[in-house]
C-alpha positions as a Markdown table, in Angstrom:
| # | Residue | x | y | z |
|---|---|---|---|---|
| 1 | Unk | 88.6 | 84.1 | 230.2 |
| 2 | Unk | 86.7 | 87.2 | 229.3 |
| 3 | Unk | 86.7 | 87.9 | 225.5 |
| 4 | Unk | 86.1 | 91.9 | 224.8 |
| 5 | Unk | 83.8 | 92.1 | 221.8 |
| 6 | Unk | 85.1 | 95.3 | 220.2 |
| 7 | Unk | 82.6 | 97.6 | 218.8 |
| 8 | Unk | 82.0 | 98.2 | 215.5 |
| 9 | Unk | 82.4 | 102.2 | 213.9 |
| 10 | Unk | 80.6 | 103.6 | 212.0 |
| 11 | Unk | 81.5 | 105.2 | 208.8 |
| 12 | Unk | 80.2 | 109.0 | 208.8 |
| 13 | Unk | 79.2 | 109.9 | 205.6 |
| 14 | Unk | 80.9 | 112.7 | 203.7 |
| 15 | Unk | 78.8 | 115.5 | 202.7 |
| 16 | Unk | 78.8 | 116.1 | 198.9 |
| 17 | Unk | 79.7 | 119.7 | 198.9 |
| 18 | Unk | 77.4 | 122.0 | 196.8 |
| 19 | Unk | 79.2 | 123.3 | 193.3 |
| 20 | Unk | 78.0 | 126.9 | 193.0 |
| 21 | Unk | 76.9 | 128.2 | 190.6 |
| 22 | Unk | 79.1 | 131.1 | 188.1 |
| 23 | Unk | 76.8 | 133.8 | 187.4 |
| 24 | Unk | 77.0 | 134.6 | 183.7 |
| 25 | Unk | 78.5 | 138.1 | 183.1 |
| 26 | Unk | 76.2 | 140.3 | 180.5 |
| 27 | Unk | 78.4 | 141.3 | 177.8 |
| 28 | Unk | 78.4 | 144.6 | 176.8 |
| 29 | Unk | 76.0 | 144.9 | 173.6 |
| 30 | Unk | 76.1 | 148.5 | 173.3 |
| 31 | Unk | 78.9 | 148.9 | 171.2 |
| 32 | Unk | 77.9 | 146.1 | 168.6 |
| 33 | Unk | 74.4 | 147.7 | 169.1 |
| 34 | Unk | 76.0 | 151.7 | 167.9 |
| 35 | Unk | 77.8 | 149.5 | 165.0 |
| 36 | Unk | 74.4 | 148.0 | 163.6 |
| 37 | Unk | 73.3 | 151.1 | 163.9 |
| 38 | Unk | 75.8 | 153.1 | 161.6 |
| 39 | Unk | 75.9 | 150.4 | 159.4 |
| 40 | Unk | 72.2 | 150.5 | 158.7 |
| 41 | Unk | 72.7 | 154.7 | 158.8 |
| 42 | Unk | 74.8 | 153.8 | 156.1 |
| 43 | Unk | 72.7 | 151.6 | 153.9 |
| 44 | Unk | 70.3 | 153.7 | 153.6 |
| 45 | Unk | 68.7 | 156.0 | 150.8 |
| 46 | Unk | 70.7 | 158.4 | 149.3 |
| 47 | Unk | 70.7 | 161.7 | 150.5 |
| 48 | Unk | 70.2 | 163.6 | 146.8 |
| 49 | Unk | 66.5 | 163.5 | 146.7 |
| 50 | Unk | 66.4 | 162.4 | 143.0 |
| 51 | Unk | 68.5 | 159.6 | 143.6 |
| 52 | Unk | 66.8 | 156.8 | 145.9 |
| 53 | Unk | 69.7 | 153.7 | 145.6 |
| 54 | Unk | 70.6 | 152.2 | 148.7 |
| 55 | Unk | 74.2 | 151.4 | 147.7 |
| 56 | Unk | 75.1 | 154.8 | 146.9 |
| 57 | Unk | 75.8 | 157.5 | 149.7 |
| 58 | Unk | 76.4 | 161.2 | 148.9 |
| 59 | Unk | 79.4 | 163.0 | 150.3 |
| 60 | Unk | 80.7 | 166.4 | 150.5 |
| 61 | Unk | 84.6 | 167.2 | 149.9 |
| 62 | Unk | 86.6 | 170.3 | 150.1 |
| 63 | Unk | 87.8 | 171.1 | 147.0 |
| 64 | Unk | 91.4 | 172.7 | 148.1 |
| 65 | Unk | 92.1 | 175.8 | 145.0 |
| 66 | Unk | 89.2 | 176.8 | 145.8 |
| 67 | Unk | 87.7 | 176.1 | 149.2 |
| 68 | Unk | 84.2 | 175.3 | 148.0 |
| 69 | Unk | 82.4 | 171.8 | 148.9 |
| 70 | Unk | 81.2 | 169.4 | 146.2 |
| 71 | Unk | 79.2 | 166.3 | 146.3 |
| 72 | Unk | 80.7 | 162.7 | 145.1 |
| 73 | Unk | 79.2 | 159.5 | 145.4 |
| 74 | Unk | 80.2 | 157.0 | 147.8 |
| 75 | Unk | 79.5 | 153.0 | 146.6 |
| 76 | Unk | 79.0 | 151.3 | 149.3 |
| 77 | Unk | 79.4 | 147.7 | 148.5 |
């Protein structure tokens, strides 16, 4: 009697697939940037030249009656 040796197979080997990588999105900074930027605007000197505090802001209101502008001071805290 013939006895049929039967091969072995071989495994194959999966191939580890390859993660790719997410390319990170640049957030906008512009806005935050034009924020900063009126924020410091605001933080600055006053704009009375005798007056040189950095908390206080001057601004100009219509007085209604009679239609002329006058300064107040704006605290900025």
């Amino acid at each position: 009697m013939r006895v049929l040796l039967k091969k072995k197979k071989k495994k194959k080997k999966k191939k580890k697939k390859k993660k790719k990588k997410k390319k990170k999105k640049k957030k906008k900074k512009k806005k935050q940037q034009q924020q900063k930027q009126k924020a410091e605007g605001r933080r600055r000197r006053c704009r009375r030249s005798n007056c040189s505090e950095a908390h206080r802001r001057i601004g100009l209101v219509l007085v209604k009656p009679r239609q002329e502008w006058r300064e107040y001071v704006v605290y900025l805290l």
